[in-house]
Structure formats: structure tokens, C-alpha cells
C-alpha positions in Angstrom: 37.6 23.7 30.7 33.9 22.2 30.5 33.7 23.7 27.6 36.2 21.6 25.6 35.3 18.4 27.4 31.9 19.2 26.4 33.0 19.7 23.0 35.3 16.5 22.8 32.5 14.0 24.5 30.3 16.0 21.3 33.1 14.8 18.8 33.5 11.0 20.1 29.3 10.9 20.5 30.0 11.9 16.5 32.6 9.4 15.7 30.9 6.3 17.5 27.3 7.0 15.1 29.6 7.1 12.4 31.1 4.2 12.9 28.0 2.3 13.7 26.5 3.7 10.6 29.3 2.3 9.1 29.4 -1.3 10.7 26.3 -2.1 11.9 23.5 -0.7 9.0 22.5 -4.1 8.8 22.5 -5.3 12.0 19.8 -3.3 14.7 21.3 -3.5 18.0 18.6 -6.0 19.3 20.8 -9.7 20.8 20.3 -11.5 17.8 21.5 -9.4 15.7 24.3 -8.5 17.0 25.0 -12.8 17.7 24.3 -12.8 13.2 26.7 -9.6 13.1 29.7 -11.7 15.0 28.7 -15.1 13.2 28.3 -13.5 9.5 32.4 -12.6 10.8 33.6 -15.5 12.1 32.1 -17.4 8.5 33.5 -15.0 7.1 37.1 -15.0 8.6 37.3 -18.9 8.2 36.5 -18.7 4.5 39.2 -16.0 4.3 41.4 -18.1 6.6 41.5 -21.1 5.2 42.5 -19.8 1.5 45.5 -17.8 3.3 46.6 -20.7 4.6 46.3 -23.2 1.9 47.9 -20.3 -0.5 50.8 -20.0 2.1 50.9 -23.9 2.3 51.3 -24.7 -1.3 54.5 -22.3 -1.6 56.3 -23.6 1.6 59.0 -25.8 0.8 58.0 -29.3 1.5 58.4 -30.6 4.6 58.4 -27.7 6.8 56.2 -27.2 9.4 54.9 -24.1 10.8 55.6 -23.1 14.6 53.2 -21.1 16.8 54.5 -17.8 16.1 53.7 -18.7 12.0 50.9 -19.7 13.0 49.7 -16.5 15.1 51.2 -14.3 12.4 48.5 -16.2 10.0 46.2 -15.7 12.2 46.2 -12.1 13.2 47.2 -11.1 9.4 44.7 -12.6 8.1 41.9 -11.3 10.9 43.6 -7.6 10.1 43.2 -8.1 6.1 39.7 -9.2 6.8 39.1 -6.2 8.9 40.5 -3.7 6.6 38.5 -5.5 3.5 35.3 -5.3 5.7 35.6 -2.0 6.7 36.7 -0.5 2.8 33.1 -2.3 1.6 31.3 -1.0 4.5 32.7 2.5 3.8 32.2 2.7 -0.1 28.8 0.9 0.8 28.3 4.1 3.1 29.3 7.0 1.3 27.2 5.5 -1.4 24.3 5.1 0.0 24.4 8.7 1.4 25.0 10.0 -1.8 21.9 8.2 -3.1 19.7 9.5 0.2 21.0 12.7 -0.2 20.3 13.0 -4.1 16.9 11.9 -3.6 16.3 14.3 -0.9 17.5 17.0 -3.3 15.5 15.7 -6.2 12.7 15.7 -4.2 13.1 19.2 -2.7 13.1 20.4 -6.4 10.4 18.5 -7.2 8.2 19.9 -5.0 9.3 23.4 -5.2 8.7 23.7 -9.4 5.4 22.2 -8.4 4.5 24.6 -5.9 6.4 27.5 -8.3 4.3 26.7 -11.3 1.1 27.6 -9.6 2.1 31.1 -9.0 1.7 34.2 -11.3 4.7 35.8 -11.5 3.0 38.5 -13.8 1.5 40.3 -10.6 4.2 41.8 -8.1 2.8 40.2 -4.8 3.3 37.0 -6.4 6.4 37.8 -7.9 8.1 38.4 -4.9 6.8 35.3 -3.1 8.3 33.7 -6.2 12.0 34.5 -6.0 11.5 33.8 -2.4 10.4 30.6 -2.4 13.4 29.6 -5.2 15.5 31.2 -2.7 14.6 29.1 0.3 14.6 26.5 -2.4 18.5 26.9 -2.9 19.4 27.1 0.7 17.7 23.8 1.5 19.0 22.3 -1.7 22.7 23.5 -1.0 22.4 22.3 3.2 21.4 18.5 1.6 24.5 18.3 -0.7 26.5 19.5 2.4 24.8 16.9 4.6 25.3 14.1 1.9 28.7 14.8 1.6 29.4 14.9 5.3 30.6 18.7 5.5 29.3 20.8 8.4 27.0 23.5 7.4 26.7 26.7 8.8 23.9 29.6 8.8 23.4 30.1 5.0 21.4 32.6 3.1 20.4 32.8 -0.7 19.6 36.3 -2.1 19.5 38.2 -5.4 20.9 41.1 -7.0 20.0 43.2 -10.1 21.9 46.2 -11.6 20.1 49.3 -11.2 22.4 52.4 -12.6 25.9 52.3 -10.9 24.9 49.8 -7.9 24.1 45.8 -7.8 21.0 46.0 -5.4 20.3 43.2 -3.3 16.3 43.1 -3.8 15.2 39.7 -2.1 16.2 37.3 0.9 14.7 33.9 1.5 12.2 33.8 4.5 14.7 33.5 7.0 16.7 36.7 6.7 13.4 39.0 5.7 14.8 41.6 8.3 18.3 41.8 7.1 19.8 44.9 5.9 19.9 45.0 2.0 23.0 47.1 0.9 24.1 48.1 -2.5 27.3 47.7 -4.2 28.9 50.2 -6.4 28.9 48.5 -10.1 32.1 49.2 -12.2 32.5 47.1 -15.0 36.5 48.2 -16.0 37.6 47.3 -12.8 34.7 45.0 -10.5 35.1 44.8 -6.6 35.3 40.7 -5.4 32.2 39.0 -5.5 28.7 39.7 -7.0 30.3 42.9 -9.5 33.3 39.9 -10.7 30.3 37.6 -11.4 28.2 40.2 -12.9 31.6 41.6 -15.3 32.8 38.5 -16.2 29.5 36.5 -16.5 31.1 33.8 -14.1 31.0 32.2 -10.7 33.1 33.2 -8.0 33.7 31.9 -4.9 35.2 33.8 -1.7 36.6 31.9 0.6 36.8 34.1 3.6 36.1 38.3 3.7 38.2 38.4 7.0 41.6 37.0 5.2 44.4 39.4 3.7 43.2 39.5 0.3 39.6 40.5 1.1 39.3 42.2 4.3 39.6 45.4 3.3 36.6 45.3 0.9 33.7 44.0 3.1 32.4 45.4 6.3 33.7 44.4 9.7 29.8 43.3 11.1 28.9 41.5 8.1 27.8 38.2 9.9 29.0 35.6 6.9 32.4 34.8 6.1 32.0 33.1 2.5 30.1 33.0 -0.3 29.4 32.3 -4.0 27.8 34.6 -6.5 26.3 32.9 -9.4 25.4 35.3 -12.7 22.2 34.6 -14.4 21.9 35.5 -17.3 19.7 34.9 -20.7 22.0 34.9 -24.4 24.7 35.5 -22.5 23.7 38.8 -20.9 23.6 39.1 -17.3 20.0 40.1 -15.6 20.6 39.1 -12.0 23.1 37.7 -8.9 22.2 34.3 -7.2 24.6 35.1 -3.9 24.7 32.2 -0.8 26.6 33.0 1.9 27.4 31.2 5.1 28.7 32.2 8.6 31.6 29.6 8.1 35.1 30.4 6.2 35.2 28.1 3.3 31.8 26.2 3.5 31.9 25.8 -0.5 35.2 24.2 -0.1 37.1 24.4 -3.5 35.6 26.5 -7.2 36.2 22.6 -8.5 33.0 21.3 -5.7 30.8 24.6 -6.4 31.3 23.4 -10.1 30.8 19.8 -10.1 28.6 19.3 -6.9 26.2 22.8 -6.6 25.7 24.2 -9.3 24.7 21.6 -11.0 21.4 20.7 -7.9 20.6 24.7 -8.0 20.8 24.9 -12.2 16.9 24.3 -12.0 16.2 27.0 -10.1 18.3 29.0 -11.8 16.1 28.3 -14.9 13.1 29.2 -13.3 15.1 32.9 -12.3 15.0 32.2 -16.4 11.6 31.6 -16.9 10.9 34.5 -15.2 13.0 36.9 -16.6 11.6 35.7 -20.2 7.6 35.8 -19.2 8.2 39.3 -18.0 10.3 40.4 -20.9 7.3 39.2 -23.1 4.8 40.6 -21.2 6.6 44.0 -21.7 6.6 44.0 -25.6 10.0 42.7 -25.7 11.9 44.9 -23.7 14.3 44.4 -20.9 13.1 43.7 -17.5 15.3 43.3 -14.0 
């Protein structure tokens, strides 16, 4: 039982900083602001007011007069138009100016990670490593932001990479984060590719799984795995495939629809899937030209 209320005072506690983020942006609760907040209304309302009325006067027929019930319905219907005009601004007003926030956070996060990135030798393995991880922690942080911005809980996510290596996709790096997790292998068959990183590897596209624990995919991943969905995002160089970007979360449908993934994350993570790229390129170079995973 306390745990519900708990959980319900958590949700209002939610809603009222919404709303105030909403409504009052401009105003800081301090006494005369809030005094400009009710003011800025009530000039406002009479503006809005007084063309209702004038409008509802010039189509009345002449000489009828309005009683006190017309005149409370103009009144309240023009206080509740107000209102809902008012609050539609605010809103839009909101949402964009999260969006903007939470671009420039994300631009800034990428910023600073190629900077950091380019001052690493990927040619020597130490460094190599430390490479794809920091791109890793990269995308997580990226991928929480547009969450954030876009007001969608976020759970416990983790970005790691798989290469091909014989008849298995081998998951060769986490981000910092989940150093210590277990890092399986997945049999590879091209003809006929089990959900997830094998589909994106055969078909050279993204796919998204919503939940492992529903009918359609239960049977195919392990009962402790502690995520429930994830994408896995092909890399690939001429169109041939050298690695899996996967990011999984502990919550069922955090990537919400293959439409979002394809117009709201990939997009944010395409640089660092570049820099996977890059990689892939200097080292293929550095080998004579031959393949390198």
C-alpha cells in the first residue's frame, strides 16, 4: 500500500513540474512575478474579451440586450478560449524549447567525443579498445538525451559491438559501464538469421525488438538476460557489413516504433557510426588493403 501511494505522490510531484515548466518558464516564483504572471492574464483576457464581445454585438439583432446568463456565458467562454490558447502556446513553446536544449546537449556530446576520439591512435590495440569504448559510452549518452528531450522514460541502456568471426557474431566490447558483463556469441546463419544482430548482419538493416519476453521472441533469448529491447544497427563500408552497433535497455519498447529509431536515433548516433568507419578504413589500410574486423 505505501508503495503505490509513494508511487502516485512521485507521479503528481511529476505532473505539477511539468506543468509549471509549462506555465510559469517566465515567471520565477518570487511575489512579483507571479503579481506580472496574473496581470500579463487579466491584459490579456480583456483584450481577448472585448473583441468577443464586440464580434458577438455586431451580429445580434438590433435592439436586444443581453441578460446575465449571456453575459456569464461570454465571460467564462471567452476566459476558457483564452485558457486553452494560452496553454497550446505555452505547450508548442515547451516542447520546442526542449527539443532545442536537448539537440544542443546532443551536439555537444558529439562534439566533444570526436574531439577527444581524434587524439587517440587507433593503430595500437590498447588504444583501440579504449576507442570503441568511448564511441560506445558516446552512444548511450547520446541515445538517453534524445529520450530525455523527447520526454520518454529511459531505462538501464548499454551500447556494444559485434563482429563475425567464423559461424558466430561475437560481442567484443561494452561501454565502461557493463565492463563485467558476460559477452556471449551468437550462432551466424546467413540463409535463415535468428532475430536481432544475425537479421541486421544478413540483411544489412536495422532492427528493432521490442520485447525478448513476448510470444514471438521468447523462445530465442535467454530467461536471465537483464534487457528486454533492443536495436542492432549494421555497419558496414560499400555495402559490406564489418560490425553490430547493439543498445539494449532494461525496459520493453524503449525505442518506441522502427519509424522513431529512423527518424530520431539514428540520425544523432550516424557520427559515431562513421568514426566505427574511420576505423575500419585506417586499419584496413594499415593492413595492405585487406580485411580487418
Amino acid at each position: 500500500m505505501w508503495e503505490v501511494l509513494i508511487k502516485i505522490i512521485a507521479k503528481i510531484e511529476k505532473l505539477y513540474d511539468r506543468l509549471r515548466n509549462v506555465f510559469l518558464t517566465d515567471y520565477p516564483t518570487t511575489v512579483w512575478s507571479v503579481i506580472k504572471f496574473f496581470l500579463n492574464g487579466i491584459f490579456t483576457y480583456s483584450i481577448f474579451a472585448i473583441s468577443f464581445y464586440i464580434s458577438l454585438i455586431l451580429n445580434l439583432p438590433q435592439k436586444q440586450h443581453l441578460t446575465s446568463e449571456q453575459w456569464a456565458v461570454i465571460f467564462i467562454g471567452s476566459l476558457i478560449l483564452l485558457f486553452i490558447t494560452y496553454f497550446l502556446n505555452k505547450l508548442r513553446d515547451w516542447r520546442k524549447n526542449r527539443r532545442l536544449s536537448g539537440d544542443k546537449i546532443i551536439y555537444d556530446i558529439i562534439g566533444g567525443a570526436i574531439q577527444e576520439l581524434m587524439e587517440l591512435h587507433v593503430n595500437k590495440p590498447a588504444e583501440r579498445a579504449r576507442y570503441t569504448i568511448e564511441i560506445l559510452n558516446n552512444v548511450e549518452k547520446v541515445i538517453e538525451s534524445i529520450f530525455r528531450a523527447d520526454g520518454i522514460e529511459v531505462g538501464t541502456l548499454c551500447a556494444n559491438l559485434m563482429v563475425l568471426e567464423g559461424e558466430h557474431l561475437k560481442l567484443i566490447e561494452f561501454g565502461t559501464k557493463f565492463q563485467d558483463r558476460d559477452k556471449p556469441q551468437v550462432i551466424y546463419n546467413g540463409d535463415n538469421p535468428l532475430p536481432g544482430a544475425p537479421q541486421a548482419w544478413a540483411f544489412n538493416k536495422v532492427i528493432y525488438i521490442e520485447d525478448i519476453r513476448s510470444d514471438k521472441f521468447i523462445s530465442y533469448f535467454r530467461a536471465d538476460f537483464k534487457f528486454r529491447s533492443f536495436i542492432s544497427v549494421p555497419m558496414a563500408n560499400d555495402g559490406i557489413v564489418f560490425a553490430i552497433l547493439n543498445v539494449d535497455s532494461n525496459i520493453e519498447k524503449q525505442f518506441k516504433s522502427d519509424d522513431y529509431i529512423a527518424k530520431n536515433i539514428i540520425p544523432k548516433i550516424n557520427p559515431f557510426l562513421l568514426l566505427f568507419s574511420f576505423e575500419q578504413e585506417l586499419l584496413r589500410l594499415q593492413n595492405g588493403g585487406g580485411n580487418d574486423t
